[in-house]
C-alpha positions as CSV (number, residue, x, y, z in Angstrom):
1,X,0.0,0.0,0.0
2,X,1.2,3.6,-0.9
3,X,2.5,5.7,1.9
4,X,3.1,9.7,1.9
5,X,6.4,10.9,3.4
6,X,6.3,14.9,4.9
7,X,9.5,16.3,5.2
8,X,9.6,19.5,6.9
9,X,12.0,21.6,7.2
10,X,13.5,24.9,8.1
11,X,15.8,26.5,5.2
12,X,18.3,29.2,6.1
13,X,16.7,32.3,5.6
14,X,19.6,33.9,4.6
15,X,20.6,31.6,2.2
16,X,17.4,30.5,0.7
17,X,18.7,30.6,-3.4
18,X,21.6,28.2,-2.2
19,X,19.1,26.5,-0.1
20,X,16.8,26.0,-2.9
21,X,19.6,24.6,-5.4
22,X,20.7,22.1,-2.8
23,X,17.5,21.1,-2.0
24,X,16.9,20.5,-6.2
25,X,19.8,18.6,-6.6
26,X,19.1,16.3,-3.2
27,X,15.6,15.4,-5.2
28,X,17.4,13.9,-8.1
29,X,18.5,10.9,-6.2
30,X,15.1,10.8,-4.1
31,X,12.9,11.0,-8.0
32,X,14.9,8.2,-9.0
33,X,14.6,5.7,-6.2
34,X,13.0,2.9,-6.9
35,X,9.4,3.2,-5.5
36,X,9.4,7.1,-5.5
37,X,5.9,8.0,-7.0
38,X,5.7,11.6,-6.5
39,X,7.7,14.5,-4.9
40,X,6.3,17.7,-4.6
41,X,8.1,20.8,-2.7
42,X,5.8,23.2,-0.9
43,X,7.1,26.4,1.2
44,X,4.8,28.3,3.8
45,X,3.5,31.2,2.2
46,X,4.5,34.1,5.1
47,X,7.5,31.9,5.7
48,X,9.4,30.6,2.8
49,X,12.1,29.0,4.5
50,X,9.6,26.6,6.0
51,X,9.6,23.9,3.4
52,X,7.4,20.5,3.4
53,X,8.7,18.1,1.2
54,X,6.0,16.2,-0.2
55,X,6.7,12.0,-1.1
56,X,4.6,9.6,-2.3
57,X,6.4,5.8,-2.2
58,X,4.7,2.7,-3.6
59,X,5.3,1.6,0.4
60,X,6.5,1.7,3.4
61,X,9.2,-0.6,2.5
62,X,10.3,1.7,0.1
63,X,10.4,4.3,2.3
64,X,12.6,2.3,4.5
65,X,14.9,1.7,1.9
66,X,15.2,5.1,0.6
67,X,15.4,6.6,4.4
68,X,18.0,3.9,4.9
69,X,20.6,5.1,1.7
70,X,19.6,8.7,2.8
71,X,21.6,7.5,6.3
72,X,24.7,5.6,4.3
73,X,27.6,7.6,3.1
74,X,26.5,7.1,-0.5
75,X,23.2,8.6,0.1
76,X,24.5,11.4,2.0
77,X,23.3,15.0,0.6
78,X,24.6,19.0,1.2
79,X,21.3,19.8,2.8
80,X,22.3,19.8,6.1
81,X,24.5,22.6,5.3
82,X,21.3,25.1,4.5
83,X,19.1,23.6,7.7
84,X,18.8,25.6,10.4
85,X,16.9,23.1,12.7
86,X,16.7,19.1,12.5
87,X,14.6,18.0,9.9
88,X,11.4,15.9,11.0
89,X,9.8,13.1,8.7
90,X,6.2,12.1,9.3
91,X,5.2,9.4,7.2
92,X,1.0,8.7,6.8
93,X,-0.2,5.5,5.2
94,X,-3.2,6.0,2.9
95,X,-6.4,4.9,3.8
96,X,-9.5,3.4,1.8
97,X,-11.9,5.3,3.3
């Protein structure tokens, strides 16, 4: 079953044109990874550096394997370097209601 992944989190105001290539280039990798349906980027309209990323896996396993090569060295991106707070992932399975 499909699952939806938020990422939210907090850009460096200060830096947010670097902030915004980084975060383009990190998406590459997370398009391409097997199971990755969907990945839209949304910012908080009176506060743009307050960014929910936006995943939609084909499941939760997939999830787990793409949060699992995010945490490897070869999945590692620069987008801790434009965070100014901890990133936090809720992930929501969908429902057929």
């Amino acid at each position: 079953m499909a699952v939806t992944a938020l990422l939210e989190v907090r850009l460096d105001p200060d830096r947010l044109p670097e902030a915004h290539r980084v975060l383009a280039e990190t998406l590459v990798a997370t398009r391409g990874f097997d199971g990755c349906l969907d990945v839209k980027v949304t910012a908080d309209v009176d506060d743009p550096a307050h960014v929910v990323v936006v995943e939609t896996w084909e499941s939760r396993e997939h999830d787990a394997a793409y949060r699992a090569f995010r945490a490897s060295p070869e999945g590692r991106s620069e987008l801790g370097t434009v965070l100014v707070a901890a990133p936090t992932l809720t992930v929501l399975e969908h429902l057929d209601i």
